[in-house]
C-alpha positions in Angstrom: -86.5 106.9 91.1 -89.8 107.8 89.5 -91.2 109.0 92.3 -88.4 111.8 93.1 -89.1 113.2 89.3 -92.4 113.3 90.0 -91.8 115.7 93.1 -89.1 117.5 91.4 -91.8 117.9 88.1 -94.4 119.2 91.0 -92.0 121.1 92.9 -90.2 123.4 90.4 -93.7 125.2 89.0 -94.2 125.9 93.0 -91.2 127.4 93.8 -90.6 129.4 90.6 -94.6 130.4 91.5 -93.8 131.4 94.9 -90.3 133.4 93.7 -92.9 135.8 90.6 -95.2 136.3 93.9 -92.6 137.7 96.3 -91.6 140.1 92.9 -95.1 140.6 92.2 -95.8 141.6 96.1 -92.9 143.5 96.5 -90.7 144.1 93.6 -89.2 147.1 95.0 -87.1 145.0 97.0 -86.5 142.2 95.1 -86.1 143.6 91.2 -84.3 147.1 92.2 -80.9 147.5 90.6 -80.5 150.2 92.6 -82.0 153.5 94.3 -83.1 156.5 92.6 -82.0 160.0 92.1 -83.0 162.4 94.7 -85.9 163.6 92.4 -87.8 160.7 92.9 -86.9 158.8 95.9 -90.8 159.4 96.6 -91.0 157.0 94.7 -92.0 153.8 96.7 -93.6 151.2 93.7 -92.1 150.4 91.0 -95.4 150.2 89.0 -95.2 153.7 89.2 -93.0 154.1 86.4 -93.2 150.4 85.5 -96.0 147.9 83.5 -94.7 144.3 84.6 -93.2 142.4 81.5 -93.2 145.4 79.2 -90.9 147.7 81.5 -90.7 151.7 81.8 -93.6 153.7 79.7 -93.1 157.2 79.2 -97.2 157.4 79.7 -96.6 156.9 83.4 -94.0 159.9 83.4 -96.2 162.0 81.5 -99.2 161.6 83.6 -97.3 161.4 87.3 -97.5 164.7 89.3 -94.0 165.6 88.5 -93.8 165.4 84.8 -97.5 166.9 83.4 -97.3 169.7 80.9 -98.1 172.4 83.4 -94.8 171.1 85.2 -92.6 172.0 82.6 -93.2 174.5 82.3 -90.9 175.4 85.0 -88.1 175.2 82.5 -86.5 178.4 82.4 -85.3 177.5 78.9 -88.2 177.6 76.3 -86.3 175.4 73.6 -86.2 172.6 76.7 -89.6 172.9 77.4 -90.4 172.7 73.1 -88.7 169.7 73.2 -89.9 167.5 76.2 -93.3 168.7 75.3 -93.4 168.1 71.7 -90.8 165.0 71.4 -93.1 161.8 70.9 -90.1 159.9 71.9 -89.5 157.9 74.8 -88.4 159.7 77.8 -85.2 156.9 78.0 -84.0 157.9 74.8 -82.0 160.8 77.1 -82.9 159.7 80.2 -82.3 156.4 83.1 -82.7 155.8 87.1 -81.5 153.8 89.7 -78.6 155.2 89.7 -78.1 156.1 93.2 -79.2 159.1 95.1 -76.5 161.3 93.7 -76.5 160.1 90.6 -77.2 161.8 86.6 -80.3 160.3 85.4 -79.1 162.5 81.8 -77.9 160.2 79.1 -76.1 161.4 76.1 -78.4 163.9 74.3 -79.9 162.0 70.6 -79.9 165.0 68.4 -82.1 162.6 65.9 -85.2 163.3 68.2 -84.7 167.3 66.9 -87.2 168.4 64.7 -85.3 169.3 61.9 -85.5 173.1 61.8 -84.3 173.3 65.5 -81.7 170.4 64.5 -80.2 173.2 61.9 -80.3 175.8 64.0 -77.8 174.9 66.8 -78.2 178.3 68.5 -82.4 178.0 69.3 -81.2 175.4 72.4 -77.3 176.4 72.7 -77.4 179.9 73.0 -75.4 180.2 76.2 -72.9 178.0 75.0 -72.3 179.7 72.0 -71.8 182.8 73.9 -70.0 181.7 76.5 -68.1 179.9 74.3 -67.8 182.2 70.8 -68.7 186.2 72.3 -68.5 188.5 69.5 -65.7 186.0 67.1 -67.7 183.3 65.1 -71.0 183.6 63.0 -73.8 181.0 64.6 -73.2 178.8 62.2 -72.3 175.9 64.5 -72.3 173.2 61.7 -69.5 175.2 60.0 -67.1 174.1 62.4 -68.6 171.1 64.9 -68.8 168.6 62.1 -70.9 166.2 64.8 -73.7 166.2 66.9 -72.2 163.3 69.3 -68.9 164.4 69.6 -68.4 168.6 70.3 -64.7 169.1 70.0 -64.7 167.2 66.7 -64.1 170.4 64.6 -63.4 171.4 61.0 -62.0 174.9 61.8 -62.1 177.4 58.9 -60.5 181.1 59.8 -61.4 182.6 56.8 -64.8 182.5 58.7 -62.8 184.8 61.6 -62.7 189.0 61.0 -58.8 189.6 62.1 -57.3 186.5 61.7 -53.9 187.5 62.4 -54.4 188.5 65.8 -54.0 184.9 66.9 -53.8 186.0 70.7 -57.6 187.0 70.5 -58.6 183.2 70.7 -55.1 181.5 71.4 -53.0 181.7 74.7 -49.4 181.8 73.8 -47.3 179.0 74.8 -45.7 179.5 78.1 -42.1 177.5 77.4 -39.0 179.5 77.2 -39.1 179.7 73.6 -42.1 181.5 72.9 -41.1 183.6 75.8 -38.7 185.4 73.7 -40.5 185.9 70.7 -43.3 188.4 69.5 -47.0 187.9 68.6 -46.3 187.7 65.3 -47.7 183.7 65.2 -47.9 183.9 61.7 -44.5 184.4 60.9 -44.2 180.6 61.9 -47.2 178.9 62.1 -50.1 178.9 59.2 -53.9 178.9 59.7 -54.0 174.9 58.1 -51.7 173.3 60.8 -50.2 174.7 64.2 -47.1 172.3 63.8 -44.7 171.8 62.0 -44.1 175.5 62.5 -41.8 177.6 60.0 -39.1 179.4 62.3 -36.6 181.3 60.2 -33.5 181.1 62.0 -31.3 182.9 59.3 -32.6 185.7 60.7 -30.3 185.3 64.0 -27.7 182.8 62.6 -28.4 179.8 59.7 -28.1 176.2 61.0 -26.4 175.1 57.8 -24.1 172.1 57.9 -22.1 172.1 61.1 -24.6 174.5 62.6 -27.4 171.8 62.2 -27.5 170.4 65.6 -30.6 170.5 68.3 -31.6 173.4 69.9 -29.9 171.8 73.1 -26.7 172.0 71.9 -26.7 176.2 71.7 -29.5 176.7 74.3 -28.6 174.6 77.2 -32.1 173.7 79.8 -34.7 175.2 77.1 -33.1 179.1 77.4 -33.2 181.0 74.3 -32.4 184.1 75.6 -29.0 183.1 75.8 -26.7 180.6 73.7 -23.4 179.3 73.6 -20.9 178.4 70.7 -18.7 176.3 73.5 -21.0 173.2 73.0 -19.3 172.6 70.0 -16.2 175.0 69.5 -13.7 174.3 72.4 -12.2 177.7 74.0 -10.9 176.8 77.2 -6.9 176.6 76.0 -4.8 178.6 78.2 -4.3 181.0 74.7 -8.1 181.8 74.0 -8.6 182.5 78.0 -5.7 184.5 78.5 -6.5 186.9 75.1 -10.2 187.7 77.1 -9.6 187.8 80.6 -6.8 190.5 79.3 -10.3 192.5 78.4 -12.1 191.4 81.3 -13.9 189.1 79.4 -14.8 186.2 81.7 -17.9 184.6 79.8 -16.9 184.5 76.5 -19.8 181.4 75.0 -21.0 184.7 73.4 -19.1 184.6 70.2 -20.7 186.9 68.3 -21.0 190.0 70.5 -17.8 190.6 70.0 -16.8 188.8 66.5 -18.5 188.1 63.4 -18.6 185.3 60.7 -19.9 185.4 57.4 -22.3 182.4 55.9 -23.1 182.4 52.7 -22.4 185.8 51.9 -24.3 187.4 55.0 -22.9 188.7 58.2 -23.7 187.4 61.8 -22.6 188.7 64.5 -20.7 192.4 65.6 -20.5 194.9 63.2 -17.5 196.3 64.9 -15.3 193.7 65.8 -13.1 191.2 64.4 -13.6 187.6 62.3 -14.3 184.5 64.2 -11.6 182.2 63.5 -12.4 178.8 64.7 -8.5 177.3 64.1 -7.1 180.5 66.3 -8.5 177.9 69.6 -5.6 176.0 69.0 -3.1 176.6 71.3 0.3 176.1 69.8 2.5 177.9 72.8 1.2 174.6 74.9 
């Protein structure tokens, strides 16, 4: 029994020994988690980018033919060339490998490596953005609005900060559903500059949705169309009476109450100025 723990004691050290020499000898093969980017599959040793048991040094990317100061240079934008050549940060604070041929070796950007006066100055490295983005509307004051550096859609909008706010369409596409279809630019007459929704739609000026009338916009504009509505949702015409008094005018579609008739609601008139009340008890057919 001794004698196998002695050759198990003896053994282990070998073959862990022989294992960190086959890495050692080739650790391209044996420690890769997987190829790199197109950029540098040149690359044939790892202890071109690696020291073994400390990992990657950004000295060795610094002083390789591809990444020297005079390399750089190629940037075509001078803020990106500023900042790789005067960050003192690790290059894997934005960047990583081995993630295939194909793959984006560009980690999510640490604004915390910014010097300061660039960090407040969002335009010196996004100038393109902000004109792609913002031609001719907003002031460059990026902070104003993107209220954080890790997340750009995270905004704090102020319009007071916009010349001609009213003209929403400027900035905003109008909603393509049937109701905004049938309405004007005018976005301020129902929506305010602090929240898009709930929006403020005055319906008195068309006909008021008080008591009875305060029913979904289904009920009157059957599949989303408010260029039309109907009042025989709710107020029942199809007596043999109420037909035969339009179709003696030719009046086949008659859902359209107040084309012809009016009704008064709350001291206002809706409808025809022309023709006669609507008299919701006269649908009952009492010659039936």
């Amino acid at each position: 029994m001794k004698r196998h723990i002695y050759i198990v004691l003896l053994a282990t050290p070998a073959v862990l020994l022989i294992i960190w020499a086959i890495g050692y000898i080739f650790p391209t093969h044996f420690y890769s988690p997987g190829d790199l980017c197109k950029g540098h599959e040149e690359i044939k040793s790892c202890r071109q980018c690696h020291i073994p048991f400390k990992g990657v040094a950004s000295s060795l990317c610094s002083t390789s033919d591809c990444h020297q100061t005079f390399k750089l240079s190629q940037f075509h934008n001078k803020q990106l060339l500023d900042l790789h050549i005067s960050n003192t940060k690790e290059c894997f604070c934005c960047h990583t490998e081995h993630k295939g041929v194909a793959g984006k070796i560009t980690t999510h950007f640490d604004h915390n490596i910014v010097e300061l006066n660039i960090l407040n100055n969002c335009v010196t490295c996004h100038k393109t953005d902000y004109q792609n983005a913002h031609p001719d509307k907003y002031n460059s004051d990026c902070k104003s609005c993107h209220i954080s550096t890790t997340a750009w859609k995270a905004i704090s909008f102020d319009h007071n900060t916009v010349s001609g706010k009213q003209d929403c369409i400027e900035c905003h596409l109008k909603p393509k559903d049937n109701l905004h279809a049938t309405v004007t630019d005018d976005c301020i007459s129902c929506h305010n500059t602090e929240k898009w929704r709930p929006a403020i739609f005055d319906h008195d000026k068309y006909f008021p949705l008080t008591e009875d009338h305060y029913v979904s916009c289904e009920t009157c504009h059957p599949n989303d169309n408010y260029k039309q509505y109907t009042c025989l949702n709710c107020h029942e015409h199809n007596t043999s009476h109420i037909r035969r008094e339009h179709e003696e005018h030719d009046i086949y579609d008659y859902g359209d109450c107040l084309r012809c008739h009016y009704v008064t609601i709350n001291g206002n008139r809706y409808g025809s100025l022309k023709g006669e009340p609507f008299d919701d008890e006269s649908s009952d057919d009492s010659s039936d």
